[in-house]
N, C-alpha and C positions, 0 to 999 in steps of 0.2 A: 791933711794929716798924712803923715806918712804911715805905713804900714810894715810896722815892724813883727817879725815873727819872731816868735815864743820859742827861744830855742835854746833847750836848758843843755847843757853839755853836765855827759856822766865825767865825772871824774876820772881820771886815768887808773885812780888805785882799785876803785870800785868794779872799770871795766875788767884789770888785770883780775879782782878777785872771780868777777862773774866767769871769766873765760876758767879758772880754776875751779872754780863749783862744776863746770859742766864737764871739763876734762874727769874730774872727780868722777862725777854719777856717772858716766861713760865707764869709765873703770869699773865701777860698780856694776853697773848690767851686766858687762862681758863678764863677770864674776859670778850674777845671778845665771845667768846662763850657763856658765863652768861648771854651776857646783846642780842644777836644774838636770845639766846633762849625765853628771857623777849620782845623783839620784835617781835619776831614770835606769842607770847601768844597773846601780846598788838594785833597786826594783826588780828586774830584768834576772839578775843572777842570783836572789832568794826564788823568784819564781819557778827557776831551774833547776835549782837545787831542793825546792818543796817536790818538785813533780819525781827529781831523780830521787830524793827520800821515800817518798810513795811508791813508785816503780820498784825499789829495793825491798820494803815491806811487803807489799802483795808477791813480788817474789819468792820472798823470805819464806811467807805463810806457803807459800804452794810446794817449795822447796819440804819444807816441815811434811807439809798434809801426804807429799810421798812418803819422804819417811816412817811416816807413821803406816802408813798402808803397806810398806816395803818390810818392815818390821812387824805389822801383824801377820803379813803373806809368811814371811820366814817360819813364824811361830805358829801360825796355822801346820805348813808343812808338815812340822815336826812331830807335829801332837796326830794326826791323821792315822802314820800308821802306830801309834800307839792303841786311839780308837778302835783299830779294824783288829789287832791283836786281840785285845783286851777283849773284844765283841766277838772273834774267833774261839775264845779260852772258853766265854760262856755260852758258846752254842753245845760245846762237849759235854757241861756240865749234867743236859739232860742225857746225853748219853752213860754217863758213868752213874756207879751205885755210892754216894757217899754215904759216911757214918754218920753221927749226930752233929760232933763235932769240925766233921769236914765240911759237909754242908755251911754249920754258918761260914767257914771260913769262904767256901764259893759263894756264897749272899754277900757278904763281905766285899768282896770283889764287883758282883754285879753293882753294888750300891757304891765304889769308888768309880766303876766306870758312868753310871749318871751322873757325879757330880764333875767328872771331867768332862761332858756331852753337856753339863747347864754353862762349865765354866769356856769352854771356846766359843758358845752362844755370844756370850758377853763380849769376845772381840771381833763377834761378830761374823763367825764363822757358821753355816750353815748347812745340816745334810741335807740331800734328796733322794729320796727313794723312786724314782718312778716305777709308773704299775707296772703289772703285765699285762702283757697285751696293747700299751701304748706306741706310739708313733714313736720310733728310732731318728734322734737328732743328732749326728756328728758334733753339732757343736757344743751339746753337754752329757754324751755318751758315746761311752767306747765300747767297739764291738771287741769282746776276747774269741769269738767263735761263732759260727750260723748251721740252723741247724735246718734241715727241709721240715716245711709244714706251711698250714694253708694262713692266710694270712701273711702273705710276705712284707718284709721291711718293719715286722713289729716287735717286741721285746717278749722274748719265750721266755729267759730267767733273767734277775739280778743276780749277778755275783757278789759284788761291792756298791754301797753309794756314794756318789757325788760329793762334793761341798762346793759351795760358796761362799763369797768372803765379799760383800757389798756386789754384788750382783755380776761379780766376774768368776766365773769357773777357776777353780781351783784346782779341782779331781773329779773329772767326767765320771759319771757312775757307767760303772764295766758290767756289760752286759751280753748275752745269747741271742741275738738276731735271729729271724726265721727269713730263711733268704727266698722260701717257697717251694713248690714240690717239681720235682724233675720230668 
């Protein structure tokens, strides 16, 4: 017997189409891969643009949060030596004799200067009186004068008080140092 092998031949039109299917899906990868890569960028440049949105935000807010503190410092300023006025007019008050009439008018006044002293509370502005006889700090007292006596380096009088505005010095409280005896 002879031995004939089984040899089916593809058709020529079927080989042309297969070689066409494959050139196809080739075209196709390099496509999935094009548009794989263009996703990956697209990804890439939301990500950078989320972090630069973020980075601008928390900017923003920090930007603000001075302003805000920049503009209660300003409005602090202002109001301070009204305070010290207004607390200077009513130290006189015990000194002078008023009439009935006059009197309320100086109460009148003491009771608008408490409600200026609750209203810069609110933005947070703060006095300080230190005692006498405490430790002299430059960095939230000024010395206007020193005077000899025993105890050196401690506060003989207040003049003026302080304020603070969130924990930063505002208006050192001006004060009489005892610089010590000669």
């Amino acid at each position: 017997m002879k031995n004939i092998k089984n040899t089916k031949s593809v058709p020529r039109k079927e080989t042309q189409k297969f070689k066409e299917l494959e050139e196809k899906i080739e075209e196709l990868a390099l496509t999935i891969d094009k548009v794989e890569d263009e996703k990956l960028q697209i990804v890439n440049n939301l990500k950078r643009a989320l972090a630069d949105y973020q980075n601008l935000e928390a900017n923003t807010q920090k930007r603000l949060g001075l302003l805000y503190l920049q503009s209660r410092k300003s409005l602090a300023e202002k109001l301070i030596p009204v305070v010290d006025d207004m607390s200077m007019a009513i130290k006189t008050k015990q000194e002078i004799q008023f009439d009935e009439q006059s009197l309320s008018w100086a109460n009148g006044v003491v009771e608008i200067l408490r409600n200026l002293e609750k209203g810069i509370e609110i933005i947070g502005l703060k006095k300080f009186v230190p005692e006498k006889g405490s430790k002299f700090d430059p960095s939230i007292h000024e010395a206007l004068s020193v005077i000899d006596g025993e105890n050196p380096g401690t506060i003989y009088e207040v003049i003026q008080p302080g304020y603070t505005l969130d924990d930063t010095v505002i208006r050192p409280s001006r004060v009489v140092v005892i610089k010590g005896n000669k």
